[in-house]
C-alpha positions as CSV (number, residue, x, y, z in Angstrom):
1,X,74.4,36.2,59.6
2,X,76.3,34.6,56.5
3,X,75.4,32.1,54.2
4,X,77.7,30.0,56.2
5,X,76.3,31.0,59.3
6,X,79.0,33.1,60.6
7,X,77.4,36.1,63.3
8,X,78.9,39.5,61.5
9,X,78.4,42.8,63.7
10,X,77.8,46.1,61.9
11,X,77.0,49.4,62.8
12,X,74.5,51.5,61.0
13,X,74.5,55.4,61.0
14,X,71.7,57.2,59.6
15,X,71.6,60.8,57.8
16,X,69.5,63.4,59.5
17,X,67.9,63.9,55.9
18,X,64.4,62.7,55.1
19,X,65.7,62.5,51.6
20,X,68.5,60.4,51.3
21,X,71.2,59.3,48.5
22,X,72.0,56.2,49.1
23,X,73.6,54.3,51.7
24,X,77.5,53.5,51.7
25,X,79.0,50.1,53.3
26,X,82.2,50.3,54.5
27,X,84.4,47.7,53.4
28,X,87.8,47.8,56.2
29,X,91.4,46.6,55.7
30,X,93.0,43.5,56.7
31,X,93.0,43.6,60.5
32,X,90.9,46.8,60.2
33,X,87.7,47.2,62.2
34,X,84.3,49.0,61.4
35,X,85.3,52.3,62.7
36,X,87.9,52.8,60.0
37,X,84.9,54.7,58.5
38,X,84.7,57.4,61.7
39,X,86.8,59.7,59.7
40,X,84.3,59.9,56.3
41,X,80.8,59.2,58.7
42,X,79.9,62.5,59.4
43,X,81.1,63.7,56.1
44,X,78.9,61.3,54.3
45,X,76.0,61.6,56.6
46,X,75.6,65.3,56.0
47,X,75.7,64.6,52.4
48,X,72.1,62.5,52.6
49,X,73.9,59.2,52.3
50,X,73.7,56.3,55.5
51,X,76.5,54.8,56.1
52,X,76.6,50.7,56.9
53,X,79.9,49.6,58.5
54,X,81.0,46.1,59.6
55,X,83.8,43.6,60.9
56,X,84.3,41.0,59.0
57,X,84.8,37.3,60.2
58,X,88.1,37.4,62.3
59,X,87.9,40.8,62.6
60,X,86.6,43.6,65.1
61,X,83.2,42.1,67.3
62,X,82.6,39.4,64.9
63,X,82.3,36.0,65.3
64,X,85.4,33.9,64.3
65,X,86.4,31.1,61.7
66,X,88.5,28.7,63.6
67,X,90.0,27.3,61.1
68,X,90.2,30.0,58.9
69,X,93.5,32.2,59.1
70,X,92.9,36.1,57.0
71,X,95.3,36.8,54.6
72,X,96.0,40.1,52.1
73,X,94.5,37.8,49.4
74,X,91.3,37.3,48.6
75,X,88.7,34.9,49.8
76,X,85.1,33.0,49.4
77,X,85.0,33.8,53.1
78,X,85.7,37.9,52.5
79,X,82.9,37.4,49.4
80,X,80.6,35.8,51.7
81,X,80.5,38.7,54.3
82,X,80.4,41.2,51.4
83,X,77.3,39.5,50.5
84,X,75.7,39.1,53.7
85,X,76.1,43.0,54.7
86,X,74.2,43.6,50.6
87,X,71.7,41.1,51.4
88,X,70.7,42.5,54.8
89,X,71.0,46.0,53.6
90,X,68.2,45.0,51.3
91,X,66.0,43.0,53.5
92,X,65.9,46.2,55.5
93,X,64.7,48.2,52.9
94,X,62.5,45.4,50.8
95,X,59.9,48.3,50.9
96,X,61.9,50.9,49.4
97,X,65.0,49.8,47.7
98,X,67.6,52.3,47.9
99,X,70.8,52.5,45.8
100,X,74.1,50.8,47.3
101,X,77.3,52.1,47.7
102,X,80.7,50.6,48.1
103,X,84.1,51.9,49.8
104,X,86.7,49.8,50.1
105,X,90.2,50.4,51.7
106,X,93.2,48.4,50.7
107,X,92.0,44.5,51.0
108,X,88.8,45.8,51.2
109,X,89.0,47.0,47.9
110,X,90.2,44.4,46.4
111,X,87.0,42.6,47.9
112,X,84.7,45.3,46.6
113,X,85.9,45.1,43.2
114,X,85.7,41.5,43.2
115,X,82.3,41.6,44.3
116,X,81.0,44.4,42.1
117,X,81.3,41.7,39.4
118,X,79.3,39.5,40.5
119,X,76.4,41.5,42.3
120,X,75.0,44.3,40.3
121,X,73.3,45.4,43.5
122,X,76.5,47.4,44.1
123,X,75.5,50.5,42.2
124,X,79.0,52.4,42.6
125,X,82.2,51.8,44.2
126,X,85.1,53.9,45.7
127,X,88.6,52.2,45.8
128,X,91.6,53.3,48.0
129,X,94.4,51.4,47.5
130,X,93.1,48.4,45.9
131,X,95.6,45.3,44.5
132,X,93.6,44.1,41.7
133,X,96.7,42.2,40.1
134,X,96.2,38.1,40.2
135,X,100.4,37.9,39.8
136,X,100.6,39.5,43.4
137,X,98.8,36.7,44.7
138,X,101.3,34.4,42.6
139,X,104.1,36.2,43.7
140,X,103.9,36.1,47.0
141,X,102.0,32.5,47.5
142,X,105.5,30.3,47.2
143,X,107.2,33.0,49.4
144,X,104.3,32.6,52.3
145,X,104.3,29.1,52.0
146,X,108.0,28.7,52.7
147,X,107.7,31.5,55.6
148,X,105.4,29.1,57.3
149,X,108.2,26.5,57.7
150,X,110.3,28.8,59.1
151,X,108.0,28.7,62.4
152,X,109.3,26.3,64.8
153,X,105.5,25.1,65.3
154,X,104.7,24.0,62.2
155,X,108.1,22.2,61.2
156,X,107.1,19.3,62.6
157,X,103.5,19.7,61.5
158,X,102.1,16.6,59.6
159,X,100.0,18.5,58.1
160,X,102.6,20.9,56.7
161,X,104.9,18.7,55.8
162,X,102.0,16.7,53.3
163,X,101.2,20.1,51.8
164,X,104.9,21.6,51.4
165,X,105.5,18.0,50.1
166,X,103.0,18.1,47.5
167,X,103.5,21.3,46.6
168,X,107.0,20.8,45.5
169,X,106.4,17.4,43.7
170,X,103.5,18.9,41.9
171,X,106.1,22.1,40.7
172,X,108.7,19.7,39.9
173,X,106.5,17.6,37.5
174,X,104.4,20.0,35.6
175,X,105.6,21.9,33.4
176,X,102.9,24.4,32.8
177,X,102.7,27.2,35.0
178,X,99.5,28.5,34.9
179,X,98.9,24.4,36.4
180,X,101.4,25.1,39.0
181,X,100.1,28.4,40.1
182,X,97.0,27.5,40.8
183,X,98.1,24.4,42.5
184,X,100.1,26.6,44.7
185,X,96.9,28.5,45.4
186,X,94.6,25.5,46.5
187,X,97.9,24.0,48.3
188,X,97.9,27.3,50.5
189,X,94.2,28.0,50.9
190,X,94.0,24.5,52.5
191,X,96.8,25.8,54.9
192,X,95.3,28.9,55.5
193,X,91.5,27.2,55.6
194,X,90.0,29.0,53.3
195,X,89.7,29.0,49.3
196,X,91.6,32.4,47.7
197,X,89.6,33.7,44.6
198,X,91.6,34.7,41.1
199,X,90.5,38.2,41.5
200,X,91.5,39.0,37.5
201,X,88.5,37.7,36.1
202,X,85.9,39.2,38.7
203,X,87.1,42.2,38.3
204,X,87.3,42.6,35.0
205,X,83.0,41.8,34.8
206,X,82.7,45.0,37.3
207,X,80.3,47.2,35.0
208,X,79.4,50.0,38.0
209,X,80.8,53.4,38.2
210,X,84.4,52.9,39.7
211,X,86.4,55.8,41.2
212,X,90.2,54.7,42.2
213,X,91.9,56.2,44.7
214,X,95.9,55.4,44.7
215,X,99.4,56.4,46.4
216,X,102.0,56.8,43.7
217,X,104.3,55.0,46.0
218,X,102.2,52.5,47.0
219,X,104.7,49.4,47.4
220,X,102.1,46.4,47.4
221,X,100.6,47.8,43.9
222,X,102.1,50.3,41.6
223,X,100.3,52.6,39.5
224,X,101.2,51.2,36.1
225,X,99.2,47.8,37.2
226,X,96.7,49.6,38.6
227,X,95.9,52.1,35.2
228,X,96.1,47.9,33.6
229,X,93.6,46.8,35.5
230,X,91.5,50.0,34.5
231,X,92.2,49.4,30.8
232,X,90.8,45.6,31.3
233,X,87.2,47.4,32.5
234,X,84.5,47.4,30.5
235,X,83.9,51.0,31.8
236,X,87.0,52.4,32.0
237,X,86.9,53.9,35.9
238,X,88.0,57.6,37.5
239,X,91.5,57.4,39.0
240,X,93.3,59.4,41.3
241,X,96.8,59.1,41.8
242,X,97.7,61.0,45.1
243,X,101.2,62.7,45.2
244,X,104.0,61.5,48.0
245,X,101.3,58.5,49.6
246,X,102.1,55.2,49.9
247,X,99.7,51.8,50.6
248,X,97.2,52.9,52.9
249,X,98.1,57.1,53.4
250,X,95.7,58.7,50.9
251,X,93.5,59.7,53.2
252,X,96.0,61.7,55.5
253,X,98.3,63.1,52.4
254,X,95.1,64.5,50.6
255,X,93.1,65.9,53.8
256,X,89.4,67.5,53.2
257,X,90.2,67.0,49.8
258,X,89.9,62.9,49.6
259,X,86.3,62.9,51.8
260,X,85.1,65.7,49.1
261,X,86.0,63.5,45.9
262,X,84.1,60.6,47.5
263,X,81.1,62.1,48.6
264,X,80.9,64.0,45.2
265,X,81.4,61.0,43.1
266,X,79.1,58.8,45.3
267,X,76.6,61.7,44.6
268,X,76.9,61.7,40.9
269,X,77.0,57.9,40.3
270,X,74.4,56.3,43.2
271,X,71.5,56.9,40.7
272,X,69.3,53.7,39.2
273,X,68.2,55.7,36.4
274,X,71.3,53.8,34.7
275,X,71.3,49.6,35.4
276,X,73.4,49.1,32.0
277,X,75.5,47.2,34.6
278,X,73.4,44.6,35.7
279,X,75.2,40.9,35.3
280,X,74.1,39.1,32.3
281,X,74.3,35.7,31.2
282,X,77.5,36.6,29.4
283,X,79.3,38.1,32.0
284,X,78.0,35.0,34.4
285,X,79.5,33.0,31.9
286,X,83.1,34.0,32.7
287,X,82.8,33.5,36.1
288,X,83.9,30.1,38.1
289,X,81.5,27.3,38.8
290,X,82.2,27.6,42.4
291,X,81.1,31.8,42.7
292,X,78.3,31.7,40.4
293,X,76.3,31.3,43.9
294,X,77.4,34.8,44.5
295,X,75.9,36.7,41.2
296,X,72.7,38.7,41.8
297,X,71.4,41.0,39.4
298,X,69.9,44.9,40.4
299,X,66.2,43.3,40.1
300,X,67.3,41.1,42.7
301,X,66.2,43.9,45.7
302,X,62.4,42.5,44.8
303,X,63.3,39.0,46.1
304,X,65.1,39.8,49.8
């Protein structure tokens, strides 16, 4: 159950070790489910590490938003979940805390990385396919806006027509365009009912072991942004460009090679001997008034 009292479903799989690693959530794709993670389960499993897999909100089993529409972009919604699957992960093991894993695919990603900077109970994360880059929200927000009027239903939408209205006015008069773009961004979120986070600045406070997994013809983020957004890290993270894969077909170009890389790196980095990553007060400083709900420090397992 979320903060905002949205039912989530998850599935959890547990290692046949009595010694385990860690355990690993799952973070799936936009319009992914939970058993994206059936092809790396077993792998992972075998390895010592359980693996925690769920649907997020308008997604899969889980309960839905009704007003709330998923997008490729980032969300409070997609943080909120995040957060939920952490939190219950550690009520369940208030006893013995155990060291958390993160592996994102695509939007997933981008939500993992996000969240890494604000919850420090993340211990490591794995990233396929991320889009880190706040200009590709920018980019694409006018262009989805006026694809929305294009459908016949919404035309006539008083509702629309206050918020395409606005939008325009607001571009028109204002002359800064930092101003506009993040006019554009509240205009939209209200559209799509939800409020899309600036994912720059969030990731940029991630302070966890990061390993990067990325198609070097991957359309919806090329690899110069992506080594950009590695060269904005305080610790700068492991990337792996994969030859001849686009958004999304890592896993398939790269075979029993990609599960190896990420149950070896989960291996080497899920240890709390290290919490030099733990949020401070000056990363918590950078982050927006409306997150810093979100921002848990490692020490935090001793209060769920």
């Amino acid at each position: 159950m979320t903060q905002d009292h949205v039912k989530l479903i998850g599935s959890y799989f547990r290692c046949p070790a009595s010694q385990k690693n860690g355990v690993v959530i799952y973070c799936h794709e936009l319009n992914g489910t939970r058993w994206g993670v059936t092809p790396y389960a077993n792998h992972l499993m075998q390895s010592g590490f359980d693996v925690f897999a769920f649907d997020m909100r308008n997604h899969g089993e889980s309960h839905s938003t009704s007003d709330f529409t998923p997008t490729p972009w980032v969300t409070k919604h997609d943080l909120t979940d995040l957060r939920a699957a952490i939190d219950y992960l550690c009520q369940q093991t208030v006893d013995q805390p155990i060291d958390i894993g993160v592996f994102g695919v695509s939007k997933g990603a981008t939500v993992a990385a996000c969240m890494a900077g604000l919850d420090s109970r993340i211990a490591a994360l794995v990233l396929d396919s991320p889009a880190p880059e706040g200009r590709l929200f920018e980019r694409d927000c006018w262009t989805a806006l006026t694809k929305v009027k294009r459908r016949w239903g919404t035309i006539f939408s008083r509702r629309y027509t206050i918020l395409f209205c606005t939008a325009v006015l607001f571009s028109l008069a204002c002359p800064f365009i930092m101003i506009v773009k993040a006019w554009w961004r509240w205009i939209l979120g209200c559209w799509y009912g939800c409020r899309f986070i600036s994912t720059r600045p969030l990731v940029c406070c991630a302070r966890q072991p990061i390993f990067i997994i990325h198609g070097n013809q991957d359309n919806f983020c090329r690899v110069d942004q992506i080594h950009a957004f590695c060269h904005r890290m305080p610790h700068r993270p492991s990337v792996w460009i994969v030859s001849d894969s686009s958004h999304g077909e890592t896993a398939e170009r790269a075979g029993d090679e990609y599960t190896e890389k990420i149950v070896n790196f989960f291996k080497k980095s899920l240890s709390r001997q290290d919490l030099s990553f733990r949020v401070d007060s000056a990363v918590k400083e950078k982050v927006p008034l409306f997150l810093r709900e979100f921002v848990q420090s490692a020490n935090s397992f001793a209060s769920h």
